[in-house]
C-alpha positions as CSV (number, residue, x, y, z in Angstrom):
1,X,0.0,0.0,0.0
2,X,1.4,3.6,-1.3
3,X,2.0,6.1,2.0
4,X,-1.0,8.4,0.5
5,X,-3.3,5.4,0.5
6,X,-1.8,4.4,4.1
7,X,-2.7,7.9,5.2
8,X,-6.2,8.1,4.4
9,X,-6.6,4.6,5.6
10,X,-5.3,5.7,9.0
11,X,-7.6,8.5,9.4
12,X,-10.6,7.4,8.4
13,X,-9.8,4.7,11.0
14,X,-8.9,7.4,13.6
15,X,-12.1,9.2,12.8
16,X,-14.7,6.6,12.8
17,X,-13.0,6.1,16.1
18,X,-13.6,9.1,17.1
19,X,-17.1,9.1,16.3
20,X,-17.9,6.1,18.4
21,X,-16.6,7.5,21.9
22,X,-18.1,10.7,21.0
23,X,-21.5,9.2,20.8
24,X,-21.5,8.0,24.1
25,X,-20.8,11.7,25.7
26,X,-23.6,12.8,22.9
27,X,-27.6,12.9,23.5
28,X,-29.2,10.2,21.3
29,X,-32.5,11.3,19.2
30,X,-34.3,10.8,22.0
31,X,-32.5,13.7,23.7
32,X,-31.8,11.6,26.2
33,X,-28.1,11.1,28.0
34,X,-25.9,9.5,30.7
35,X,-25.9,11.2,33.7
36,X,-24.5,9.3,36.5
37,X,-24.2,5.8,38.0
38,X,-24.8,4.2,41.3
39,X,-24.0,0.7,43.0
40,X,-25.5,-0.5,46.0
41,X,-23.1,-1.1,48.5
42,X,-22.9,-2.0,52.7
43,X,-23.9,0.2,55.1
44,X,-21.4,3.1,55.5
45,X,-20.0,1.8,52.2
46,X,-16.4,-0.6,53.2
47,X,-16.0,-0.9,49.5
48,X,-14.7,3.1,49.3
49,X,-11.7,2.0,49.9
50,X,-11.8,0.2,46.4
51,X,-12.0,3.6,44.8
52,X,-9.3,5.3,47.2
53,X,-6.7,2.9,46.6
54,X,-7.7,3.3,42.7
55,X,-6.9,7.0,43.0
56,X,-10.1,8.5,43.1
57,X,-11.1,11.4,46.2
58,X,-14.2,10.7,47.7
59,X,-16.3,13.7,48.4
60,X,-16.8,14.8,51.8
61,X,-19.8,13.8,54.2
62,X,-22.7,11.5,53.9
63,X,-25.7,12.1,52.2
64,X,-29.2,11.0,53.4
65,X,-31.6,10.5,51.5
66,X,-34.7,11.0,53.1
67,X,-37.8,9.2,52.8
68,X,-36.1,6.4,50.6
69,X,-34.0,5.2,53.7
70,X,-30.5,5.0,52.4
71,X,-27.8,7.4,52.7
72,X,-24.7,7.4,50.1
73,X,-21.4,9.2,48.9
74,X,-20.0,10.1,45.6
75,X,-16.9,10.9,43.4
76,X,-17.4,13.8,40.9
77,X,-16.3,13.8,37.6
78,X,-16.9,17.0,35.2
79,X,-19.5,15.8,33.6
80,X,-20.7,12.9,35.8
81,X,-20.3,11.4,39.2
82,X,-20.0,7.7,40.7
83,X,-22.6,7.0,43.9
84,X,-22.2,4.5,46.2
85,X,-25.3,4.1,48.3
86,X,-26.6,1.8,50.9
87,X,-29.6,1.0,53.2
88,X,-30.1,3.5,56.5
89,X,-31.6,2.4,59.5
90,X,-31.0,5.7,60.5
91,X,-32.4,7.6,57.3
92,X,-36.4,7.7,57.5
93,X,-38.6,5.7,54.7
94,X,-41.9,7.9,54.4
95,X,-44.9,6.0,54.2
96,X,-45.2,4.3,50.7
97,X,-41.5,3.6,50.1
98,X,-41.7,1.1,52.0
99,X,-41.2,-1.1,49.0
100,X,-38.5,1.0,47.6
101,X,-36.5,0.2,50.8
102,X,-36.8,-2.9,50.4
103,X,-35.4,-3.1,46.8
104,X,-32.1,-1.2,48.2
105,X,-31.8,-3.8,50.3
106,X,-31.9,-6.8,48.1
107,X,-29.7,-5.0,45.5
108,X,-27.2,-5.1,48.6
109,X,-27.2,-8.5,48.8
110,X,-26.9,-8.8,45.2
111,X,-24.2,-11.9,45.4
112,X,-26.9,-13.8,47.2
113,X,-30.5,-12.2,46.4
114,X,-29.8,-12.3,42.4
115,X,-30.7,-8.6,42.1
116,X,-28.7,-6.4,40.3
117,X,-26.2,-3.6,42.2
118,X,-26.3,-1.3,39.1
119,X,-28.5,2.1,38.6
120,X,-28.0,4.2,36.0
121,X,-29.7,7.6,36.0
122,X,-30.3,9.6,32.9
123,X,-31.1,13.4,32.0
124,X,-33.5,14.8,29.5
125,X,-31.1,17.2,26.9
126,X,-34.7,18.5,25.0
127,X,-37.1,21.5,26.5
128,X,-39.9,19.0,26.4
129,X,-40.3,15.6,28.2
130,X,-40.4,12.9,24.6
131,X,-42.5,9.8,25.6
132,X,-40.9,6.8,25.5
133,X,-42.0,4.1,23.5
134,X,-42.5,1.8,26.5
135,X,-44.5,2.3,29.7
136,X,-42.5,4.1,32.3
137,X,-43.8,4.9,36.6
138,X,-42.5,8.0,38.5
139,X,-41.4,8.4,42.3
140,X,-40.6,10.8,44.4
141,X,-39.2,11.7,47.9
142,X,-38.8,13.9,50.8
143,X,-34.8,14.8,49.8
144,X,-35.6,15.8,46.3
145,X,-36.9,19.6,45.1
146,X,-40.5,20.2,45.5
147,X,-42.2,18.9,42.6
148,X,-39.7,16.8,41.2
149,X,-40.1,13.0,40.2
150,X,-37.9,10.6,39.1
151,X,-38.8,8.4,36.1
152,X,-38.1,4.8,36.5
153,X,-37.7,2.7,33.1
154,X,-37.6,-0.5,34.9
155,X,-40.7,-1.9,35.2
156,X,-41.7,-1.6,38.5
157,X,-42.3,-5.5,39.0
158,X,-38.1,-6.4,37.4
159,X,-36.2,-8.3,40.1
160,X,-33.1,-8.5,37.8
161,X,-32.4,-5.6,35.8
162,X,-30.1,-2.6,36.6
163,X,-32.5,0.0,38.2
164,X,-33.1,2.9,35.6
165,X,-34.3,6.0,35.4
166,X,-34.4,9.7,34.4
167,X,-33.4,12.5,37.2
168,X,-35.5,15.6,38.2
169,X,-34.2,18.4,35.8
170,X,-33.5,20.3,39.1
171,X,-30.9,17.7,39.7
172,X,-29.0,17.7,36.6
173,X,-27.3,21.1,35.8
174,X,-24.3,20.4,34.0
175,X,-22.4,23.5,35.1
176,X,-22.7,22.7,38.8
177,X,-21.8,19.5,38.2
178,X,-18.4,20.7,36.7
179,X,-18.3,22.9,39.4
180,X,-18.5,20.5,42.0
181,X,-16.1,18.7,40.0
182,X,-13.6,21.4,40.4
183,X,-13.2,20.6,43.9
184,X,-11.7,17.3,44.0
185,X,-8.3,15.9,42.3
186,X,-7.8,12.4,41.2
187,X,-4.6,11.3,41.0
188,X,-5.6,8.8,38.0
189,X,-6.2,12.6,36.6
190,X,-9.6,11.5,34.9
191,X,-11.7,14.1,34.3
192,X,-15.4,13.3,31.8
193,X,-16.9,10.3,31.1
194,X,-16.8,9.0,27.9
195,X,-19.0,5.7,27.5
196,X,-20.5,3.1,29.5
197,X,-20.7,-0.3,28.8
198,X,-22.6,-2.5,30.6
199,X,-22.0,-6.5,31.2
200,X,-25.1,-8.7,32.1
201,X,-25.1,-12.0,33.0
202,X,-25.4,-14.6,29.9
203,X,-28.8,-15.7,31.7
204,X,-30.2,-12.7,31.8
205,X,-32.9,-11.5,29.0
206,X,-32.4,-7.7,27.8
207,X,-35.5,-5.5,28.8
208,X,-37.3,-2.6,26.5
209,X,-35.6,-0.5,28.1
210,X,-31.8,-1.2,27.8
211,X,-32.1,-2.2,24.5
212,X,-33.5,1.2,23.7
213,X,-30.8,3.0,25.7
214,X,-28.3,1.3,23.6
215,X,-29.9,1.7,20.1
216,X,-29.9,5.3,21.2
217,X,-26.3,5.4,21.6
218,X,-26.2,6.0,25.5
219,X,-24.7,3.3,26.3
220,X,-23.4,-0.4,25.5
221,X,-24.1,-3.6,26.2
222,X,-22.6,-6.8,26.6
223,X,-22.6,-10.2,28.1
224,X,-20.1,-11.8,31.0
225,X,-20.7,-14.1,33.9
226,X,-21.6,-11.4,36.2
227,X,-23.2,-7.6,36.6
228,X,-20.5,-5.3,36.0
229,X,-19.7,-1.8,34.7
230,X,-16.8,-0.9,32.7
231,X,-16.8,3.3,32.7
232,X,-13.8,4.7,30.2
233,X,-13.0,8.3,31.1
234,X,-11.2,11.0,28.2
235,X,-11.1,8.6,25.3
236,X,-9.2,6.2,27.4
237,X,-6.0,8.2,26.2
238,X,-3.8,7.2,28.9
239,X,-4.3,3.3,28.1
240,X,-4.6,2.6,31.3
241,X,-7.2,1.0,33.2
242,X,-8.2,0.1,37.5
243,X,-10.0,-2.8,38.3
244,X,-12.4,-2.1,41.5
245,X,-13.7,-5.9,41.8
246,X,-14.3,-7.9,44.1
247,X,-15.6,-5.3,46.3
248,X,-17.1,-3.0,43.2
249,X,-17.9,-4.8,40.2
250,X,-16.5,-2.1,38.3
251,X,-13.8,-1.8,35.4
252,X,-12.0,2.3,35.0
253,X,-10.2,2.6,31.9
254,X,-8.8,6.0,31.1
């Protein structure tokens, strides 16, 4: 092959590249995006030190969560942030969420109840709210803004899908987010979010939902032996990569 021909082969192959990480940072048509992800963890959350000893700074204090019972703590990214949450005793459940609890604590035990530890929150890019072309329920409790709901995708009765939904707009301004961001240095020196892929066990059956999420581009999917989330930050550039598991069943490449 000439060195012209070489070239051009080189950078259509850098730019379809390109094209496919950006996608996953992008809004599909349904002007709906990643947001952030959560796993369901022990109470006061042992597995943190997963992430510390990874290189990633844990932000400061607790939060509770109340009315859904659980309390939880985060790393920010710019454009996203990693939860790790867990069931409360000490964090009321208002009348109603009763239920809710409950699934908290079963994704907890998730290496023994089957569930899933996974939830992966979304955020609306377009003015208007676009129906979905499956049925979708709404929630809402005492810590979020007045007003606000969150829209779950999972149907309501799903024992082993990842939990997913669509935040309260309130929650998902992207400037504080970079802001809060700003605080915090990792010394894996990540900074956005890139893609998601997500590995389900080969038993379990795709729902509606996911396979909608990744026709849309939002994220990937793939099948392993177990739930797991691998999250690639700035284009993976550095070729590196941190694996969290066993105690987070969580792959970093960057």
């Amino acid at each position: 092959m000439s060195e012209q021909l070489l070239g051009k082969a080189l950078i259509i192959v850098a730019t379809s590249v390109l094209l496919a990480f950006t996608a996953a940072e992008s809004p599909g048509q349904s002007g709906i995006e990643f947001d952030h992800f959560s796993i369901v963890v022990s109470p006061n959350a042992p597995e943190r030190a997963a992430l510390q000893q990874a290189g990633f700074e844990i932000a400061p204090g607790i939060n509770r969560n109340d009315g859904q019972g659980t309390a939880s703590i985060s790393v920010e990214f710019e454009n996203s942030y990693l939860e790790l949450v867990w069931p409360d005793s000490t964090v009321t459940v208002s009348p109603g969420m009763e239920r809710a609890a409950e699934k908290f604590r079963q994704r907890m035990l998730w290496r023994s109840s089957g569930w899933c530890p996974i939830s992966i929150a979304l955020r609306r890019t377009a003015p208007s709210n676009e129906a979905l072309p499956f049925p979708t329920w709404s929630w809402t409790a005492d810590w979020m803004p007045k007003g606000s709901k969150v829209e779950m995708l999972t149907p309501r009765e799903d024992t082993r899908s990842p939990a997913l939904y669509i935040e309260p707009r309130a929650l998902t301004d992207a400037a504080e987010q970079e802001k809060r961001a700003s605080r915090f240095h990792h010394s894996t020196e990540v900074h956005r979010v890139t893609s998601i892929c997500l590995i389900s066990p080969k038993t379990y059956q795709l729902i509606e939902p996911l396979a909608y999420l990744e026709k849309q581009g939002v994220l990937t999917i793939k099948q392993g032996d177990k739930w797991q989330v691998e999250l690639t930050f700035d284009y993976g550039k550095a070729k590196k990569s941190k694996d969290l598991r066993p105690d987070i069943p969580v792959v970093i490449q960057y």
